[in-house]
FINU-508823 format. One record per residue (C-alpha): residue in three letters; z, x, y. Coordinates in steps of 0.001 Angstrom, whole numbers, m for minus. Last residue first. Layout:
<recs>
["ALA" [Z X Y]];
...
</recs>
This chain:
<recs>
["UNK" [35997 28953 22945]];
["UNK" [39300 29226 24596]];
["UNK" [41654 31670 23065]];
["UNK" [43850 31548 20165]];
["UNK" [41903 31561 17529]];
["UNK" [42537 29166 14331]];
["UNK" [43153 30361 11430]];
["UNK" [41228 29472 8083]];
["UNK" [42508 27840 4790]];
["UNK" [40719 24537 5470]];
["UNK" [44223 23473 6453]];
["UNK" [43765 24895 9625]];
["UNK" [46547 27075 10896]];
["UNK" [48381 25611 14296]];
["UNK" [47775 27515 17378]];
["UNK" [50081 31034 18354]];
["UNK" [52869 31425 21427]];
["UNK" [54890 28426 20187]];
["UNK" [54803 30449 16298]];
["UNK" [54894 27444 13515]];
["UNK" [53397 24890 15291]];
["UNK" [52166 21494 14007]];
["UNK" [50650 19629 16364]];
["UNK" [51918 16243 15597]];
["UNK" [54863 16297 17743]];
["UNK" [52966 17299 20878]];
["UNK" [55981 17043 23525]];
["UNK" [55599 14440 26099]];
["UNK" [56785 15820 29926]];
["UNK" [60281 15116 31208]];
["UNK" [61397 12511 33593]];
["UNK" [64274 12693 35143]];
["UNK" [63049 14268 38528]];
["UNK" [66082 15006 40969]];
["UNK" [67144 12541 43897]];
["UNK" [66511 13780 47386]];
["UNK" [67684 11485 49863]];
["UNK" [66686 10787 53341]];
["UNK" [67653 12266 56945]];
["UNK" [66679 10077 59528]];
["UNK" [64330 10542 62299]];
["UNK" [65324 8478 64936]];
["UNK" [65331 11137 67910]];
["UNK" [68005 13484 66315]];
["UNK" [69748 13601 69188]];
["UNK" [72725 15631 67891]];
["UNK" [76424 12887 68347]];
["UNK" [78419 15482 66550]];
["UNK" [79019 13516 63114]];
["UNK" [75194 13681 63072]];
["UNK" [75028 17395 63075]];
["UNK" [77148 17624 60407]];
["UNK" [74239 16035 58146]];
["UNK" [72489 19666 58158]];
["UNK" [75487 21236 56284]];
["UNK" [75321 19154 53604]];
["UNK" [71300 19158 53657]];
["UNK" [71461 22889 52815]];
["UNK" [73806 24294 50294]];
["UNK" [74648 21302 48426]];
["UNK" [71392 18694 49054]];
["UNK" [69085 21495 48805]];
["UNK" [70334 23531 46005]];
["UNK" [70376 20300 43572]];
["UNK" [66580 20182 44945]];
["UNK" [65966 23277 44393]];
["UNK" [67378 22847 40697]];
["UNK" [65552 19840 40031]];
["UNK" [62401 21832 41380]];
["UNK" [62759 24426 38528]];
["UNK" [63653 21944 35861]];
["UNK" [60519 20143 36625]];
["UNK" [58216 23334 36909]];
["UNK" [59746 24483 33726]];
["UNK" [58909 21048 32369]];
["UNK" [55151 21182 33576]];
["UNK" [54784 24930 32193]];
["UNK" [55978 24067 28999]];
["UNK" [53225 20786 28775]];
["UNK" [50549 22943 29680]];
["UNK" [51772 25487 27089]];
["UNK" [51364 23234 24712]];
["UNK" [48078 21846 26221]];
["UNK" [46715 25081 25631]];
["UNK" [47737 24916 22037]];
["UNK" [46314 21559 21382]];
["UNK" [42992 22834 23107]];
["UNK" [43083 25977 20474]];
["UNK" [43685 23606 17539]];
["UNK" [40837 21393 18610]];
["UNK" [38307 24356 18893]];
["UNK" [39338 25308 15345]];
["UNK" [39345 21504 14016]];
["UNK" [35889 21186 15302]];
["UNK" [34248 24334 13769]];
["UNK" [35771 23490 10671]];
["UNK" [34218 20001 10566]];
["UNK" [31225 21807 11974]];
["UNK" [31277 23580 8734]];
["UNK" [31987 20631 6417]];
["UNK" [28699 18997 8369]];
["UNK" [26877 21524 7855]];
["UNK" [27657 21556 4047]];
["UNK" [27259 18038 3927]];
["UNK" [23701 18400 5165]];
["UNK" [22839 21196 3027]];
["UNK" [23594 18832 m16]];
["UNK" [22035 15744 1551]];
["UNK" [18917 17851 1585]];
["UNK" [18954 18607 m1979]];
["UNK" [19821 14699 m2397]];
["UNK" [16451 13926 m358]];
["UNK" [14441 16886 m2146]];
["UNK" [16034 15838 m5630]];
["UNK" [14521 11962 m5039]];
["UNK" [11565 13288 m4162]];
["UNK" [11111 15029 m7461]];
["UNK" [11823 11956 m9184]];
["UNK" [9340 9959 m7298]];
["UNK" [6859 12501 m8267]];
["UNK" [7724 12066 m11888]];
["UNK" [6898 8022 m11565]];
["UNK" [4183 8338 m9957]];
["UNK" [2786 10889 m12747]];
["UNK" [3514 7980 m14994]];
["UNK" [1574 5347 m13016]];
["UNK" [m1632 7821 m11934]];
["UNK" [m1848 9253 m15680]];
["UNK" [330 11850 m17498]];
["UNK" [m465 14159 m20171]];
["UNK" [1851 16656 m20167]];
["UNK" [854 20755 m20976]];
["UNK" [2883 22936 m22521]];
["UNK" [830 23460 m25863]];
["UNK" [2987 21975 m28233]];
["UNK" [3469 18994 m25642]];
["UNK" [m595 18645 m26061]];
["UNK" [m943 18672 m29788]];
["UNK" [1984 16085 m29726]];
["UNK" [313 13757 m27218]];
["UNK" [m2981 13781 m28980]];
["UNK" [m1341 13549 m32457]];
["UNK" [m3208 9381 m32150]];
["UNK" [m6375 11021 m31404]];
["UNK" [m9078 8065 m31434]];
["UNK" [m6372 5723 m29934]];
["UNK" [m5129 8476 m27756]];
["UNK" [m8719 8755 m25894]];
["UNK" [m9227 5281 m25213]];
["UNK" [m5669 5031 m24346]];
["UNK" [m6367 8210 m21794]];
["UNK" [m9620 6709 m20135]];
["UNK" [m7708 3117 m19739]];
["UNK" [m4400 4158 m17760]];
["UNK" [m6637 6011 m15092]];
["UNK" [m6997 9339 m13270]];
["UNK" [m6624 11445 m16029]];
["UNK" [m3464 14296 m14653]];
["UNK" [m3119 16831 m16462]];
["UNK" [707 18451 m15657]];
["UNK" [1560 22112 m16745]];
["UNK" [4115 23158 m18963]];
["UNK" [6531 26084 m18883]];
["UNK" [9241 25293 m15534]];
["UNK" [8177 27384 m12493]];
["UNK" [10284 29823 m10491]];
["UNK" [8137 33228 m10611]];
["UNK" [4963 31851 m10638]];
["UNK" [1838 32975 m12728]];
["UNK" [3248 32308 m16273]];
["UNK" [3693 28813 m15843]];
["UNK" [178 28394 m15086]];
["UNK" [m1083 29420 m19057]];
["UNK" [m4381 29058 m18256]];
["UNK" [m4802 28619 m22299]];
["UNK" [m3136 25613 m21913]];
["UNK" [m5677 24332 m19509]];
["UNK" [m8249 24998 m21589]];
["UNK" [m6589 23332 m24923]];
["UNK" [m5998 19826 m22948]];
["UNK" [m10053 19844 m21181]];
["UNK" [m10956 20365 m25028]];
["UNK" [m8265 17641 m25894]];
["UNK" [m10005 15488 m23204]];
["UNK" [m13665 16223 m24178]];
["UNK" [m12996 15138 m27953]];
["UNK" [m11618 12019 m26902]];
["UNK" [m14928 11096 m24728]];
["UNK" [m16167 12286 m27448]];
["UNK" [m14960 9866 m29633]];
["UNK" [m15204 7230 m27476]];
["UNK" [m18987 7239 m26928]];
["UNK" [m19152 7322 m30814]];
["UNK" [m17799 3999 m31409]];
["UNK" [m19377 2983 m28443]];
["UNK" [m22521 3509 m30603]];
["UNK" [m21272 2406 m33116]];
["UNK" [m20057 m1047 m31675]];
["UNK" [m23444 m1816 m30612]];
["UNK" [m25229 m2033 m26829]];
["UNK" [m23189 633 m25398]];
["UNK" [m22898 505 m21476]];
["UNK" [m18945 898 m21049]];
["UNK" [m19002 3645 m24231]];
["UNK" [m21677 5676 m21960]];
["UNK" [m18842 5667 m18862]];
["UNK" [m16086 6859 m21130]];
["UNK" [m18722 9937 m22750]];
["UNK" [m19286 10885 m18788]];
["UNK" [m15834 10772 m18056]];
["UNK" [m15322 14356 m17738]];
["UNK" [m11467 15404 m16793]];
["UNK" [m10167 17784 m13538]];
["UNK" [m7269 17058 m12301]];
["UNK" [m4649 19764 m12927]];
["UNK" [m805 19418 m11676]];
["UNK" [1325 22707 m11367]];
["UNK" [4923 22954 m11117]];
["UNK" [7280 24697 m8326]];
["UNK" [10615 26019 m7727]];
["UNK" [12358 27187 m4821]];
["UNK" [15621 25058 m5248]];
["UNK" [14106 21361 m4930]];
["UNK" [10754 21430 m6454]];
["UNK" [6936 22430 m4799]];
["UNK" [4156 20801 m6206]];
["UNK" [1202 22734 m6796]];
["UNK" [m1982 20719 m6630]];
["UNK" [m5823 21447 m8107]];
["UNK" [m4913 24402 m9554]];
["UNK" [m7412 27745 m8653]];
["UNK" [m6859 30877 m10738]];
["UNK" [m7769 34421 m9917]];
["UNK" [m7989 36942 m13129]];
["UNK" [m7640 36390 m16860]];
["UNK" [m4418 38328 m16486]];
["UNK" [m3856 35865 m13685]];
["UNK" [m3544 35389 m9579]];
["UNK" [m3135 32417 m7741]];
["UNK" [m5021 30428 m5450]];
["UNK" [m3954 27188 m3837]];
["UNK" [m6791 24311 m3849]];
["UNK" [m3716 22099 m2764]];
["UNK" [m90 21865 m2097]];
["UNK" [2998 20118 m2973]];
["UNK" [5498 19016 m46]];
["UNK" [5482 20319 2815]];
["UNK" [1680 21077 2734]];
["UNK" [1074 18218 2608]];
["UNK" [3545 15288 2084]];
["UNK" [5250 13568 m640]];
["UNK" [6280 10027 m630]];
["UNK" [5596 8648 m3992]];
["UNK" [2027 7263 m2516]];
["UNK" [1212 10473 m939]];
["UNK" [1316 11742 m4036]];
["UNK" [m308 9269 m5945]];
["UNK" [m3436 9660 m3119]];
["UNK" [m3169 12870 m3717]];
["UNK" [m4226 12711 m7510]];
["UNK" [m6968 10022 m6656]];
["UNK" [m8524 12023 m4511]];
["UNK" [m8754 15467 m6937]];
["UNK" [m9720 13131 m9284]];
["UNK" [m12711 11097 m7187]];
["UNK" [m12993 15007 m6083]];
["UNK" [m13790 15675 m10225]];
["UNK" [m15909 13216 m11045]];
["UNK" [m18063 14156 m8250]];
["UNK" [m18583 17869 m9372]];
["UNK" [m18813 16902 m13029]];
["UNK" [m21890 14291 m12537]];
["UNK" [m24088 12081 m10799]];
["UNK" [m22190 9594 m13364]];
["UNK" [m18938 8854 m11797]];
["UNK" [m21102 8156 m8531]];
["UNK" [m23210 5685 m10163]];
["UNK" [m19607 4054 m11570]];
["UNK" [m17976 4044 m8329]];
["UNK" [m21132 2021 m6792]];
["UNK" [m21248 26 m9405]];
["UNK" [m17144 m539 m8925]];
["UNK" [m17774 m1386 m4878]];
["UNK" [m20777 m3462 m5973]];
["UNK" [m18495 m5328 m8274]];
["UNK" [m15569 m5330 m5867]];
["UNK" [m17643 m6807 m3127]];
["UNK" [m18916 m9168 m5243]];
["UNK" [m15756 m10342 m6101]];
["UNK" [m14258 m10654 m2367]];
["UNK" [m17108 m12713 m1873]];
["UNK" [m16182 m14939 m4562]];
["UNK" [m12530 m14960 m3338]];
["UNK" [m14210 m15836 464]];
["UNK" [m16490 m18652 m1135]];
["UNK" [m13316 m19843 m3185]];
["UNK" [m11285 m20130 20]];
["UNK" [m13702 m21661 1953]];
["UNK" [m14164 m24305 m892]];
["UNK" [m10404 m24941 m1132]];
["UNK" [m10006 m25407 2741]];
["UNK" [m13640 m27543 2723]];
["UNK" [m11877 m29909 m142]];
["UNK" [m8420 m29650 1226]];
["UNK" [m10571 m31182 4744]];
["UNK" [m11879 m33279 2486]];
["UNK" [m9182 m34631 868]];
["UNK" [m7232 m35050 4097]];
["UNK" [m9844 m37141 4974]];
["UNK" [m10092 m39334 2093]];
["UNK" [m6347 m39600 1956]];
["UNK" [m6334 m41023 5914]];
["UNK" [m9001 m43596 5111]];
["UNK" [m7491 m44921 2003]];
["UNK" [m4055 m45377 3820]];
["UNK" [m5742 m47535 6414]];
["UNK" [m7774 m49122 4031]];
["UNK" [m4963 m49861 2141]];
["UNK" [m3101 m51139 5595]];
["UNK" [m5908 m53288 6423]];
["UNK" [m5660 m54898 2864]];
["UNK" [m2143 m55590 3603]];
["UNK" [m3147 m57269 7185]];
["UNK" [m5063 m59738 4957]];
["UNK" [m3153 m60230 2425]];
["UNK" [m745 m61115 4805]];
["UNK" [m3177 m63267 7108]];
["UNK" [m4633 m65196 3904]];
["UNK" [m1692 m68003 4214]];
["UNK" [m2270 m68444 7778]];
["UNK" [m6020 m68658 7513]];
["UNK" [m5910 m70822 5003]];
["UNK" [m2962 m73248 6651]];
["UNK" [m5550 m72998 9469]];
["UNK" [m8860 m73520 7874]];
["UNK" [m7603 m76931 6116]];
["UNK" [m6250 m78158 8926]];
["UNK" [m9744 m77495 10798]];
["UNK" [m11099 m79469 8122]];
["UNK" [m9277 m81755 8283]];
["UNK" [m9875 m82413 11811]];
["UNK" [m13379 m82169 10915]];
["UNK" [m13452 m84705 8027]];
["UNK" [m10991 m87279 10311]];
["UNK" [m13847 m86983 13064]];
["UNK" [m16901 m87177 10832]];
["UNK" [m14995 m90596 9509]];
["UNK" [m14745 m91648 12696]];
["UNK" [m18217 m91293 13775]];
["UNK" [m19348 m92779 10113]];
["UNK" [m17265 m95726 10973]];
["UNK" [m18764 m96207 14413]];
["UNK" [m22267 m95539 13179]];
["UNK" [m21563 m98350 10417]];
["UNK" [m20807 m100748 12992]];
["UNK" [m23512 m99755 14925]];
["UNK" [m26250 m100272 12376]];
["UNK" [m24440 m103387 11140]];
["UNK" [m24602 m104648 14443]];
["UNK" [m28233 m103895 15224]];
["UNK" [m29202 m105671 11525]];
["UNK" [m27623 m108725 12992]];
["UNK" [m29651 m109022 15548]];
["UNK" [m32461 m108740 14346]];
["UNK" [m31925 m111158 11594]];
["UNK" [m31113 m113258 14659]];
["UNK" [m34033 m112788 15977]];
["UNK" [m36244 m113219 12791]];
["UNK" [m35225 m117018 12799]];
["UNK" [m32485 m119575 12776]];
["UNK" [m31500 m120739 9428]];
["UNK" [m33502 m119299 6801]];
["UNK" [m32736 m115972 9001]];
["UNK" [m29444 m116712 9212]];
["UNK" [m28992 m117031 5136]];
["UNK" [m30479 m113512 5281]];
["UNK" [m29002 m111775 8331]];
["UNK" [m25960 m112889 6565]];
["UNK" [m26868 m111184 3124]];
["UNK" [m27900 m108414 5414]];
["UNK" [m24600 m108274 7105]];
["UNK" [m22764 m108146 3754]];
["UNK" [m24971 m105343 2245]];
["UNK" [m24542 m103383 5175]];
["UNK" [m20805 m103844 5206]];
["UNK" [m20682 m103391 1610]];
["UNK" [m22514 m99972 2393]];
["UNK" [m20433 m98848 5569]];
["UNK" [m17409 m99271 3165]];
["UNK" [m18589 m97387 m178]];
["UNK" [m19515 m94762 2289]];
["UNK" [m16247 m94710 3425]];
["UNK" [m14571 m94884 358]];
["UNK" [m16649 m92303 m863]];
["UNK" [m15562 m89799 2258]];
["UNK" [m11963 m90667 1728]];
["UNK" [m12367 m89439 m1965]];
["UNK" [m14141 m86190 m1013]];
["UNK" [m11095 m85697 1519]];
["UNK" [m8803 m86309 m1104]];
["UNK" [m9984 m84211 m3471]];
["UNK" [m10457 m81047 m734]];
["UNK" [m6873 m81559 m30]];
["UNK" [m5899 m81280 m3990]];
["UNK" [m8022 m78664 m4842]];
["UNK" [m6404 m76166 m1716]];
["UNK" [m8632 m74183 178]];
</recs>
C-alpha cells in the first residue's frame, strides 16, 4: 500500500475524531448552560443530537475509509498482478525442471543398477573362469584350445576349409597331435599350439605380499619357456612337406605373456632361435588376417585366369559367328544380283512381248501389267571383322585361331 495514502487516511480519521469530539464537547457545554436554564429534558435532548450527529459523521467517515480502502486494494492488486503472473511462470518452470530431473534421476539410476548388474555378472562370470582355470591342465587347456578358434573364426577363417584341428601327424618321436593347422595359399600350411599352465599366473593374482607374487611370476615364466623349449623340440615343420620352420604358441591373453617377458626379457629371442613365435589372441589376429588376405587375392588370381580364358573362349565363338554372317551377307548380295538380273530378263525378254497383247485390244479383264524395278540396295559389309582369307575367321589376337565351324 502506498505510505502516503495510508497517511492521509490516518490523518482524515483524526480529524474526524477530533470533529465528533468538539462537537460532543460543544453540545454538552450547551446541554450544560440549558440545563441551568430549562431542565434535565433538554440536557436530554441535546445529548440525543450529539449522539446522532456524531453517528452520522462516523457513518461517513467509515464510508470514505472503505472506499479507500477498496482504492487502495485495487491499484495494489493491479500493480502486484505482474509479479504475480511472473511468479506463476517460475513455478511453472520450476515444476517442469523438477520433473524432468527426476525422471533423468530414475533414467540415470536404472542405468547404473543395470551397469552394476552387468558388473556382478562379470565378476561371477571371471570367478567362475578363474575356479575353472584352476581345476587344472585339462581345463586350461580347452579354455585355449577355445579361445584359439574363436581368433580364427574371428579373422575370417573357417573349419575345416580353412585351418584344422586335433589333426594327427606322424614323427621320429612318433604320432603328434597340434592343436590347429592352418592351411596357406599355394598348398602350404603352419602349425599353432595352445596349450600353456596358468596355475603359477593365477597364484600371483591371490598373493598376499609382493614376494610371494614375486615368485608366482617367476614360474609362471619358467613354465612358459619350458612349454617354448617342448614345442621346439616337436620340431612341426619337419612333419609337412610345404610348411615354413617355426611353429606358432599361442597364450591366450596379452597379460600372462608380459608377466612372463618382464621376468625373461631374452624370452622372445630364445624363442625365435628355436622356431617357434610367441603370439597372443591380438597378434595372432593379426597373422590370420594376413593369411586371409592371400586366400582372397589367391582366389582373385584363379579368377582372372578364368575369366582370361572365357575371354578367349568368347572371342573364338564370336569370330566364327562373324564369319557366318560373312557369308550370310555374300549369299544375300548374290541373291540380289541374281534376281536383278531376272528381273532385267523379265521386262526384255518376257514382259515386252506380253504388253503386245494390249496394242491388240486382248481382254485382259482389268488386270494390269505393273513394273518391275531392280533391288538397289546392297547388304552391309562387316568392316571391322578383319579377314584375311573370306573362306577362313579372323585370328585372335590372343595368339590363337579361331575355328571355323559352329561351336
Amino acid at each position: 500500500m502506498n505510505a502516503s495514502l495510508i497517511f492521509a487516511i490516518v490523518a482524515s480519521a483524526a480529524a474526524v475524531a477530533c470533529l465528533v469530539w468538539a462537537v460532543a464537547e460543544r453540545t454538552l457545554r450547551l446541554a450544560g448552560e440549558r440545563a441551568d436554564d430549562g431542565g434535565a429534558a433538554a440536557q436530554a435532548r441535546a445529548v440525543q443530537s450529539a449522539i446522532a450527529a456524531a453517528d452520522v459523521l462516523v457513518g461517513r467517515v467509515s464510508e470514505t475509509f472503505t472506499s479507500q480502502e477498496a482504492l487502495v486494494q485495487a491499484k495494489l492488486e493491479a500493480q502486484l498482478k505482474p509479479v504475480a503472473e511472473t511468479l506463476k511462470k517460475f513455478e511453472e518452470k520450476v515444476s517442469a525442471a523438477e520433473a524432468a530431473r527426476a525422471r533423468e534421476a530414475g533414467g540415470l539410476k536404472a542405468q547404473i543398477d543395470q551397469l552394476l548388474a552387468a558388473s556382478t555378472a562379470t565378476q561371477e562370470e571371471a570367478r567362475r573362469l578363474s575356479a575353472a582355470l584352476r581345476r587344472g591342465a585339462g581345463v586350461q587347456g580347452r579354455w585355449g584350445e577355445q579361445m584359439l578358434r574363436n581368433v580364427l573364426e574371428m579373422a575370417g577363417m573357417t573349419s575345416p576349409a580353412d585351418f584344422e584341428e586335433q589333426l594327427y601327424v606322424g614323427g621320429e618321436a612318433g604320432a603328434l597331435r597340434p592343436d590347429v593347422v592352418v592351411r596357406l595359399p599355394g598348398g602350404g600350411v603352419f602349425v599353432i599350439d595352445a596349450k600353456c599352465s596358468l596355475n603359477a599366473y593365477l597364484e600371483a593374482q591371490d598373493a598376499a605380499d609382493e614376494t610371494a607374487r614375486e615368485g608366482a611370476y617367476a614360474r609362471h615364466a619358467a613354465s612358459v619357456k619350458g612349454h617354448m623349449q617342448a614345442l621346439a623340440a616337436k620340431a612341426y615343420w619337419d612333419q609337412f612337406e610345404a610348411s615354413p620352420d617355426f611353429v606358432a604358441m599361442f597364450i591366450p591373453g596379452d597379460a600372462f605373456l608380459s608377466a612372463a617377458a618382464e621376468r625373461l626379457p631374452d624370452l622372445y629371442t630364445q624363442a625365435m632361435e628355436r622356431r617357434v613365435i610367441l603370439v597372443t589372441p591380438s597378434s595372432l589376429f593379426a597373422l590370420c588376417k594376413a593369411v586371409v588376405y592371400g586366400w582372397r587375392v589367391e582366389q582373385q588370381a584363379l579368377n582372372a585366369r578364368e575369366i582370361a580364358g572365357l575371354g578367349r573362349d568368347l572371342y573364338k565363338r564370336l569370330a566364327v559367328m562373324g564369319a557366318h554372317v560373312a557369308g550370310l551377307g555374300k549369299a544375300l548380295g548374290s541373291a540380289v544380283g541374281k534376281y536383278n538380273d531376272f528381273v532385267g530378263s523379265l521386262e526384255t525378254q518376257v514382259l515386252t512381248q506380253a504388253r503386245r497383247f494390249e496394242a491388240l485390244k486382248v481382254d485382259h479383264q482389268g488386270v494390269e501389267m505393273g513394273e518391275l524395278g531392280p533391288i538397289e540396295a546392297a547388304p552391309r559389309p562387316l568392316v571391322k571383322l578383319a579377314v584375311d582369307n573370306p573362306a577362313e575367321p579372323a585370328a585372335l589376337t590372343l595368339g590363337e585361331a579361331a575355328p571355323t565351324s559352329a561351336p
